[in-house]
TORFIMAR-890856 format. One record per residue: residue in one letter; x, y, z of N, C-alpha, C in turn. Coordinates in steps of 0.02 Angstrom, whole numbers, plus 50000, padded with zeros to 5 digits. Layout:
AXYZXYZXYZ...
This chain:
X541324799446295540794795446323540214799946347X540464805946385539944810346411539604814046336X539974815746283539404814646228538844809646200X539364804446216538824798746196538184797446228X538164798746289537654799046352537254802546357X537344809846311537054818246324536524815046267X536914813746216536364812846149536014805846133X536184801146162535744796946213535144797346250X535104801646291534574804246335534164806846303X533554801646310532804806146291532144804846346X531644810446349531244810046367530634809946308X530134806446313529504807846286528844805246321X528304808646298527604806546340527214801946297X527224796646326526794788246328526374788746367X525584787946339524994786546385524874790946451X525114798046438525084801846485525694802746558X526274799146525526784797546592527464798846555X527904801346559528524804246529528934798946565X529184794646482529604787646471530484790446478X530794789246505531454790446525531684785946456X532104786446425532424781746356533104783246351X533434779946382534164781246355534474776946288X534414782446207534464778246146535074776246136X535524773346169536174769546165536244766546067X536684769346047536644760646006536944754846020X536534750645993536494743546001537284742246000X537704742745980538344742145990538754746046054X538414749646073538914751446145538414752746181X537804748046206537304745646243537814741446297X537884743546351537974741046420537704731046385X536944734746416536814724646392536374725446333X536544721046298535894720346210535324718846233X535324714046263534594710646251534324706446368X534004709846365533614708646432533264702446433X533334697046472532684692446480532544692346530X531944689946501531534689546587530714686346573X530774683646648530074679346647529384682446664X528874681946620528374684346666528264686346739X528314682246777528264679846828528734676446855X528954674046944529434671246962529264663346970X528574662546945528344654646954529094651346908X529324644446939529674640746905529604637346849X528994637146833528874636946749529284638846699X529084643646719529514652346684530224653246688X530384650046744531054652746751531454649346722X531404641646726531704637346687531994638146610X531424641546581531334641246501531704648246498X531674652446519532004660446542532764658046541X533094655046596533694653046602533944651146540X533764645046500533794640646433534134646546381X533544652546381533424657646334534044661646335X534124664146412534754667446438535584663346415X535464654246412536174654946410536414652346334X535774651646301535904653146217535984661046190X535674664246232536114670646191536574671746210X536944671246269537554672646295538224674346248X538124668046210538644667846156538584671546108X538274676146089538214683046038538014688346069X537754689246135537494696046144537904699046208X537844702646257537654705946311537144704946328X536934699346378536354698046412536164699946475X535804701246501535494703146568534894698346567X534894695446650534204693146659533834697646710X533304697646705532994701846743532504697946783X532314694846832531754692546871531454695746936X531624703246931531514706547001530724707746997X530724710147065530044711047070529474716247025X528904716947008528514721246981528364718946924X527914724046898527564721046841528004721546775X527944717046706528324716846653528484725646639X527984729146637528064735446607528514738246655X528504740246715529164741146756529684739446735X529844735246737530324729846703530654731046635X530284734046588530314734946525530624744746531X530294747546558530494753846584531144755446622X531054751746653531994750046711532604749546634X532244743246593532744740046520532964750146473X532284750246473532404757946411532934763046459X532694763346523533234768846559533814770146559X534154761646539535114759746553535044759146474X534514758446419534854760346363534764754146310X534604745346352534334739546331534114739346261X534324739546200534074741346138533414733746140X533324729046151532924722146139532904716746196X532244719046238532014712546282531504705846262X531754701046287531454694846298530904692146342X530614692746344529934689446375529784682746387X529794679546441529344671246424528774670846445X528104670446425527764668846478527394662646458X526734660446493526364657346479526244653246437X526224658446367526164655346301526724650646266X527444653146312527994648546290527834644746315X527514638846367527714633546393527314631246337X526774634146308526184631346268526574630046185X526834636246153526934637146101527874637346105X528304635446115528814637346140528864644746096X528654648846091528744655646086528654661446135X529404666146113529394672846140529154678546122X529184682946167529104689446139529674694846147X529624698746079530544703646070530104708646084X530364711746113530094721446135530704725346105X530654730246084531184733746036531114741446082X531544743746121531644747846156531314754646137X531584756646052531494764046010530524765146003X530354760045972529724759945968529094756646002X529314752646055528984748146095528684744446073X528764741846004528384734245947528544730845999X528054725145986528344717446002528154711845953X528504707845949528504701645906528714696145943X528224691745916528234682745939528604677745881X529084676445929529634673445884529784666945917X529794659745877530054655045910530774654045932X530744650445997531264650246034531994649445955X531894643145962532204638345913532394645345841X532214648045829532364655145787532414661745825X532434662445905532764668245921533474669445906X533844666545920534484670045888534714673945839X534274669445777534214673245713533814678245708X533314676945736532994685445714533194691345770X533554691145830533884696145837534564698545820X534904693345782535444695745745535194698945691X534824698945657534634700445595534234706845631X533884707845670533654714245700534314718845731X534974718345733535434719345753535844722045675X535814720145636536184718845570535924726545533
């Protein structure tokens, strides 16, 4: 395990600030996939919860609603190793779509609710 952890551990410099990344793989990732709401308005949280207890049944989920801004948040996820977070904000109540953040490269993609499952299995695969 203490190998697995050594070669795991990376540092690199993002936007002038050295990103802590622990590259777990996705298979012996503590938790797969992080959600979390924009914000703690109940809008958000509602549709967040929903999100949280449909993946339940295929992943390692974590919810995350603590305080600070998403990128905090997203930084806290890369540290323990989080290979793929969930996002709700705004635009879901509008569009029911999310956003996937991919830990290795920091992409994100807008994916409908109703097809998250599948496209992070298949991002998993």
């Amino acid at each position: 395990m203490i190998t697995c952890l050594l070669d795991a551990y990376d540092e690199e410099e993002v936007r002038g600030e050295t990103r802590v990344v622990l590259r777990l793989h996705r298979d012996v990732a503590p938790v797969q996939v992080a959600v979390m709401p924009l914000s703690k308005k109940e809008d958000l949280i509602a549709p967040a919860r929903e999100v949280l207890r449909s993946l339940r049944t295929a992943f390692r989920v974590e919810y995350d609603q603590t305080g600070g801004n998403i990128g905090r948040r997203y930084r806290r996820q890369d540290e323990i190793g989080t290979p793929f977070c969930v996002t709700i904000d705004f635009q879901t109540l509008e569009d029911s779509t999310v956003t996937i953040r991919e830990r290795d490269s920091m992409e994100q993609e807008r994916v409908p609710v109703a097809g998250l499952l599948d496209r992070l299995r298949e991002r998993f695969a």
